[in-house]
Structure formats: structure tokens, C-alpha cells
C-alpha positions as CSV (number, residue, x, y, z in Angstrom):
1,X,61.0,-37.3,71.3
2,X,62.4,-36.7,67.8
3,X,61.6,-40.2,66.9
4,X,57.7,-38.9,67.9
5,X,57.6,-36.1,65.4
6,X,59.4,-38.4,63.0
7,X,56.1,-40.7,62.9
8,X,54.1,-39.6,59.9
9,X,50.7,-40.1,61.9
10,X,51.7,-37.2,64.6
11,X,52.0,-35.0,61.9
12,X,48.3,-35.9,60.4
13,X,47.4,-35.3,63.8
14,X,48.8,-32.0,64.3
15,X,47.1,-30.7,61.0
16,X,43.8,-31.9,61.7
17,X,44.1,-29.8,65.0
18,X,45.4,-27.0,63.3
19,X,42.3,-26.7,61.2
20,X,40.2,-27.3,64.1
21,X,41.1,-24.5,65.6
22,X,40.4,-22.3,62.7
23,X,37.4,-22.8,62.1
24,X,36.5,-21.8,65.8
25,X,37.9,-18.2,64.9
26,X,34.2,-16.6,63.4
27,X,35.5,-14.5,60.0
28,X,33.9,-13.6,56.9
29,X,35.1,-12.2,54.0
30,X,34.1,-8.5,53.4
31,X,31.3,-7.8,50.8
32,X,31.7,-4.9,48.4
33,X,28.2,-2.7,47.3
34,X,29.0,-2.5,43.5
35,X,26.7,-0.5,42.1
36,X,26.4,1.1,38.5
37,X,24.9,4.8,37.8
38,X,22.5,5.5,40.1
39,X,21.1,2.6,42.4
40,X,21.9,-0.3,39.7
41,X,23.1,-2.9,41.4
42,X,26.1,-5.0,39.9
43,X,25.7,-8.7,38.5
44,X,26.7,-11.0,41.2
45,X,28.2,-13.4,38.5
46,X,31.8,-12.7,39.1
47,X,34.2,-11.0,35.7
48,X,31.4,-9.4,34.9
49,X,30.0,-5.6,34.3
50,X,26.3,-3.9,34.5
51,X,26.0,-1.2,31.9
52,X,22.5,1.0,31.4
53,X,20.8,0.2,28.2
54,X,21.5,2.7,25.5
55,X,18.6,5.5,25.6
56,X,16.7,5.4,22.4
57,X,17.4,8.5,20.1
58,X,13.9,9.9,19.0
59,X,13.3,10.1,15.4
60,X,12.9,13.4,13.7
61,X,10.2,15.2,14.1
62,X,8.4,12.3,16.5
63,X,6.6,15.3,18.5
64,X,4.2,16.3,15.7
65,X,3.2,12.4,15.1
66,X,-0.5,12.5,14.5
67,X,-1.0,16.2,14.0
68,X,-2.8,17.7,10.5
69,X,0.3,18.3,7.8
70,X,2.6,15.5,9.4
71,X,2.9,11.7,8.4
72,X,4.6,8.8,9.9
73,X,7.2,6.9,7.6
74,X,6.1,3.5,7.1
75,X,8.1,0.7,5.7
76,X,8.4,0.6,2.1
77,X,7.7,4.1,1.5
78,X,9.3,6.5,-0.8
79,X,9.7,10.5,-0.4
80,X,7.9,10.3,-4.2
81,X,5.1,8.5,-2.7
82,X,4.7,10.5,0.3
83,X,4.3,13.2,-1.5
84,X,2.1,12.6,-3.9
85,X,-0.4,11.0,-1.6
86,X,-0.5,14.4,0.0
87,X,-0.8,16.4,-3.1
88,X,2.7,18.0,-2.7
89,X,6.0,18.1,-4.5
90,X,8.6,15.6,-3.1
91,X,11.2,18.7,-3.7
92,X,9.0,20.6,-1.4
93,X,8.5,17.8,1.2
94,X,12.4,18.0,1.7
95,X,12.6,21.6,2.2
96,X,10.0,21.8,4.6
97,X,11.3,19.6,6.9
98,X,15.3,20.4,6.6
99,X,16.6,17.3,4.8
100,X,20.4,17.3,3.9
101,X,19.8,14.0,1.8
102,X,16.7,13.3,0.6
103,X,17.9,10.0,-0.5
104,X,17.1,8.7,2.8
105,X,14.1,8.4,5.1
106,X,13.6,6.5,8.2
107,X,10.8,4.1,9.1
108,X,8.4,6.0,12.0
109,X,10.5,9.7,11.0
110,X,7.6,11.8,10.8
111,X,7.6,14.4,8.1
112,X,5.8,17.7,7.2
113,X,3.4,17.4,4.4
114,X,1.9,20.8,4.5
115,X,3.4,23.9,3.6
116,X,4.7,25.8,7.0
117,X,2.4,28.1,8.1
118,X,-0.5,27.2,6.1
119,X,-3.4,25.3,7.6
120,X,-3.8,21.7,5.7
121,X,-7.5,21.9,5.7
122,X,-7.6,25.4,4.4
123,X,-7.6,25.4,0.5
124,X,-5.4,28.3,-1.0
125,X,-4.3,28.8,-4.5
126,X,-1.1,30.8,-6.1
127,X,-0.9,32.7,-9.2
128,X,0.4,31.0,-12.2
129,X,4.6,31.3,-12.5
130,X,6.2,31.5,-16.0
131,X,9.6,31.2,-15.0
132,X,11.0,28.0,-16.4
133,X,14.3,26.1,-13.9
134,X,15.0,22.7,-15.4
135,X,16.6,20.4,-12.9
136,X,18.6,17.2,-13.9
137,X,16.2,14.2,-14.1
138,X,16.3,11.1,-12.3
139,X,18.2,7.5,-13.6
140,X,15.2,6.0,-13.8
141,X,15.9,3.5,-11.5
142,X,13.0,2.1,-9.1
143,X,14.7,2.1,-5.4
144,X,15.4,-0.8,-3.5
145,X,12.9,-2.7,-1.5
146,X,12.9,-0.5,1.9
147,X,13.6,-2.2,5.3
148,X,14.3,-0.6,8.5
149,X,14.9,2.6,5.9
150,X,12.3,4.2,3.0
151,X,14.3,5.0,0.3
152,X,14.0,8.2,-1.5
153,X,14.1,8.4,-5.5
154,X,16.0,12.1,-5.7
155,X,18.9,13.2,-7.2
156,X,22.2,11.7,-5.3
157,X,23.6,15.8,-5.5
158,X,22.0,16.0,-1.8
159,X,20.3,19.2,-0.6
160,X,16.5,19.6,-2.4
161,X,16.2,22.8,-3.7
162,X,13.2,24.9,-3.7
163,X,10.7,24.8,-6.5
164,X,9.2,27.5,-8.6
165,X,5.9,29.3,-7.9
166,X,3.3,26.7,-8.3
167,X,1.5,26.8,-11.6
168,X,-2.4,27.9,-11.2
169,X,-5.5,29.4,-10.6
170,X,-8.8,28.9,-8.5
171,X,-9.9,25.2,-8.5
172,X,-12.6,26.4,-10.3
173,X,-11.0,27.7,-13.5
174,X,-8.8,25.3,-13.7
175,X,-9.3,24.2,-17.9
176,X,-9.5,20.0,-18.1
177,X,-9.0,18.2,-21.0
178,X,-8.1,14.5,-22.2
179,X,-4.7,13.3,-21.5
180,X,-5.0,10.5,-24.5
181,X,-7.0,10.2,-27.6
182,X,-7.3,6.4,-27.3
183,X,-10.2,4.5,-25.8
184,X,-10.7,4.4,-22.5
185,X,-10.1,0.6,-21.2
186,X,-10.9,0.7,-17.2
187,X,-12.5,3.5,-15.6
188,X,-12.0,4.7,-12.2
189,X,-12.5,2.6,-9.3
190,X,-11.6,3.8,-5.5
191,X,-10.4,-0.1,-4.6
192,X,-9.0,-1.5,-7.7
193,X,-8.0,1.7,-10.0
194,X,-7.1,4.5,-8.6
195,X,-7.8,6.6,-12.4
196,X,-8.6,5.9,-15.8
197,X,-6.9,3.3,-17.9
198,X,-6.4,4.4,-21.9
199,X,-5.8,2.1,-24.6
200,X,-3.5,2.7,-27.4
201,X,0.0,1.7,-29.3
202,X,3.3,2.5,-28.2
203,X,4.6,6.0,-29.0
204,X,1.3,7.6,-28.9
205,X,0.6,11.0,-27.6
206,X,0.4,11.5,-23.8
207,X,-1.1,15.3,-22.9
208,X,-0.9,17.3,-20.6
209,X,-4.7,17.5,-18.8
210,X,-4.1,20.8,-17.6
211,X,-2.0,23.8,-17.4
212,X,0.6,23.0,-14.5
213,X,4.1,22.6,-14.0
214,X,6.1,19.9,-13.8
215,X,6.7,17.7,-10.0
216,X,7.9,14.7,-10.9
217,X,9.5,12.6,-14.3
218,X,11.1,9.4,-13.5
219,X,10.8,5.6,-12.9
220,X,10.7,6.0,-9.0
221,X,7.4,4.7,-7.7
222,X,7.1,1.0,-8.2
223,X,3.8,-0.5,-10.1
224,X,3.9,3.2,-12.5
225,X,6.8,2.8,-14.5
226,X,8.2,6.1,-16.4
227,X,5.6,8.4,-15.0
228,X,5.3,12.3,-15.3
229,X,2.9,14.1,-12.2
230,X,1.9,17.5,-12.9
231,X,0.7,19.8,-10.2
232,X,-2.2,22.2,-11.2
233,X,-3.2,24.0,-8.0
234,X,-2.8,23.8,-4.1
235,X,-5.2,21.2,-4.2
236,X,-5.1,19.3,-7.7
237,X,-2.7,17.0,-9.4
238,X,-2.5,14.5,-12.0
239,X,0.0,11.2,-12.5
240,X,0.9,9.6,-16.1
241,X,1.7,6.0,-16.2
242,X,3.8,3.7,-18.0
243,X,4.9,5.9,-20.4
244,X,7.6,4.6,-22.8
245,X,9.4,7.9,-23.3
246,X,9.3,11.4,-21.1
247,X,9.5,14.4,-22.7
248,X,9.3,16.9,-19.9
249,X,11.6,17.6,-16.9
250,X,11.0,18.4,-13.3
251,X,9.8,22.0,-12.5
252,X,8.9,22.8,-16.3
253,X,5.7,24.7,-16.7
254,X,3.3,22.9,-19.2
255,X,0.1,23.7,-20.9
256,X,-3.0,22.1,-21.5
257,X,-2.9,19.5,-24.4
258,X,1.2,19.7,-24.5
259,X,2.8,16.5,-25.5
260,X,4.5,15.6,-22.2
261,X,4.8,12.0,-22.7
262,X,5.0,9.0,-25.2
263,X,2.6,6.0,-24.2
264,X,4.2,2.7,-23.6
265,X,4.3,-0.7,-20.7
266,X,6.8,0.6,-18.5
267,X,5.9,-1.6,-15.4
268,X,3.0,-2.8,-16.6
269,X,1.5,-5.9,-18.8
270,X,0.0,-4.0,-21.8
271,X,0.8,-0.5,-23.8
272,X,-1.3,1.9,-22.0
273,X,-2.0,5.0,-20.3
274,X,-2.6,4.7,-16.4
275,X,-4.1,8.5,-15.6
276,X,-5.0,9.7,-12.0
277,X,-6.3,13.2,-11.0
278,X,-6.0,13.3,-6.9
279,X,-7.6,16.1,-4.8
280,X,-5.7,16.8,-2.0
281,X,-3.4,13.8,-2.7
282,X,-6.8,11.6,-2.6
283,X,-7.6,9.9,-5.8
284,X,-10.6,11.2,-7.4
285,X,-12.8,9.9,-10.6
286,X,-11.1,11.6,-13.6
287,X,-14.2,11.6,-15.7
288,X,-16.3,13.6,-13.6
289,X,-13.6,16.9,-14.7
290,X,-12.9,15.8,-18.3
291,X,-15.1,17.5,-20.9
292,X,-17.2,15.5,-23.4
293,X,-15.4,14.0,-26.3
């Protein structure tokens, strides 16, 4: 007998039965319901964990996308820009819609372009202001190219603060006259010039074309160079281009014919004055206001 259970065969022999008789007992090992929040089920890969996709934060002001006196942010736009398109002050875009640093916009933010309250389509006008605050003016540096963020040119101090009463009267009474005494080189054209072109040699006069104060002066809208935009009513404004030196300063009241400017080829191929007048932040011709030379 021990020599039987001594033989190395038995012994194969006994395991084989062993198993055998194993896998005649039915089991199954238990399976576990994993799930993850509410009725997510788990991976089945093994080590590894099912989390929810992050919820997407809306971007301010995303509810009044596509309503009168709102705008989307698109890429590569600046607060300057924005504003001017829509015939306000960029100081005034801030404060209307909260910003703690106006240095900073985001793409598809959606911003208020009117003032609160007022109706965008309703034209209203302000009495003139002669209350002078003079506000530290910008590097002069053009920003960055945007990306998945607009860049703003403002001051890097943070908070906008609010503007002066705006400098005018009626549409109507508003006194127009020549912002340059040189020739004019390209007139207005609604696809390829947004205003008048004036000839001329650097240093020469710029003028102001209108009583107005002061909503812009600096080098922050690429393709203007140093450029000075004047607001003259609710509804009227006018940009100056390329200038090679600025002699005013944001929120400055300025008359009509007051050397704001000194001409020059800031961002541009030639000495010249680059003079828009927009309506509503829509460029209009320039030579249908100015008076006969």
C-alpha cells in the first residue's frame, strides 16, 4: 500500500479527479452593480473609474445673447473696438456690465453696449459737461493677438471708473468742421475706407472736428496706430489715425478746431491723417457733415 501512493502516477491520478469533481459543483463568482451618480454605469475595464463630465460654466451675460444693446465677444476683439463699433466709451462699456478687470474679455462673453435703461434704438442726447477729470493714458502698446481670450487695451490699475457727462447737444446742432488742412487723398468708401484719408507732413496739425470730449488716446486698436476718438453726442463720434504725437487725454473736453493731435505713420505706410465720423458706431461718409472749404 505505501509503495502505491509512493508511485508518482497515482498521485497525477488523484489530482485529475480532484478537479473533476470541482468542476461538477455549479458556482459563479458574485457580480457587483457599480454605478456612478445617478444610473451611470461603471467601466467594465477593471482599475478603472467613471466620473461625469465637468458641466460647462456659462459665460457672462450668455442670457441676453442676441438681444438690442448686447454683443457676443468674438476672437480677436478688443474692449476698444467693441466699443467704438457701438458708438460708446470703452470706460463705459466696463461699468455697465460690472468688470473688475477690464484687461480681460472672454471669447462668446456677451457684453452690454447700451447704456442701462435706455433703449438702443432710441436716440437721446445730454447736455454739454465742462468739468475736466484727466485719467492716466495708456502705454501705447497694441495687445497681443487674442486667442481663446480678447484682450482689453485699459489701464492695468483694474476697476473702470465712470466717465464725465458726455459732451453735446442735439445731432442737429452739432458745429462740424475739418480735422486737417491738408488734401484730402482717399475719400470715404463703406468696403475699403471706412473715412477720409488726409495728406500732409509729419507734425502737422490734427483738429478736433467737433466740440466733444475725449474717449480714447492710445495705440490700442491694431491697423490705427496713435489714435484719439472723440465723442460728440449719444449718437456721433469721430477716430484720428496714425497720429505721430497725442496731445489730449482721456475724458478731456475739447472744442471745435483744438489741436488734439500731431499727424504722422503710426501703423501705417505713409504720413497721414485716417479720419472716421460713425453714427451709432456705423461708419458714415465724413464729407457729407463737413462744411465747404
Amino acid at each position: 500500500m505505501q509503495q502505491l501512493f509512493r508511485s508518482p502516477l497515482l498521485w497525477v491520478s488523484v489530482a485529475v479527479l480532484a478537479l473533476s469533481g470541482c468542476q461538477n459543483t455549479p458556482h459563479r463568482a458574485p457580480v457587483e452593480d457599480r454605478t456612478v451618480g445617478k444610473g451611470t454605469p461603471a467601466q467594465a475595464i477593471p482599475g478603472t473609474a467613471v466620473t461625469p463630465a465637468p458641466e460647462s460654466k456659462p459665460l457672462p451675460g450668455a442670457e441676453n445673447a442676441g438681444k438690442p444693446g448686447y454683443y457676443t465677444v468674438k476672437p480677436g476683439d478688443t474692449l476698444i473696438r467693441i466699443a467704438m463699433d457701438n458708438g460708446q466709451g470703452w470706460k463705459d462699456v466696463a461699468r455697465w456690465n460690472g468688470m473688475d478687470n477690464p484687461n480681460l474679455i472672454e471669447v462668446g462673453q456677451v457684453l452690454r453696449v447700451a447704456p442701462p435703461g435706455l433703449d438702443p434704438n432710441a436716440a437721446t442726447t445730454r447736455p454739454l459737461a465742462t468739468s475736466k477729470v484727466e485719467t492716466r493714458p495708456l502705454d501705447g502698446k497694441s495687445p497681443a493677438p487674442a486667442t481663446t481670450t480678447a484682450a482689453a487695451s485699459a489701464p492695468a490699475s483694474g476697476v473702470a471708473t465712470p466717465s464725465a457727462p458726455l459732451a453735446t447737444k442735439d445731432d442737429d446742432d452739432i458745429s462740424w468742421g475739418w480735422p486737417a488742412s491738408g488734401a484730402v487723398a482717399a475719400g470715404f468708401d463703406e468696403v475699403r475706407n471706412k473715412g477720409m484719408a488726409f495728406s500732409g507732413k509729419a507734425g502737422d496739425p490734427v483738429f478736433a472736428a467737433a466740440d466733444g470730449r475725449v474717449m480714447y488716446a492710445g495705440a490700442g486698436l491694431r491697423g490705427y496706430g496713435n489714435m484719439i476718438i472723440i465723442k460728440h453726442s449719444t449718437n456721433y463720434l469721430t477716430a484720428y489715425a496714425h497720429n505721430q504725437t497725442l496731445l489730449v487725454k482721456e475724458d478731456q473736453v475739447v472744442r471745435k478746431g483744438q489741436k488734439i493731435a500731431e499727424m504722422g505713420s503710426s501703423d501705417a505706410d505713409s504720413v497721414k491723417l485716417h479720419f472716421e465720423v460713425r453714427k451709432q458706431g456705423k461708419p458714415i461718409d465724413p464729407s457729407k457733415l463737413l462744411p465747404a472749404r
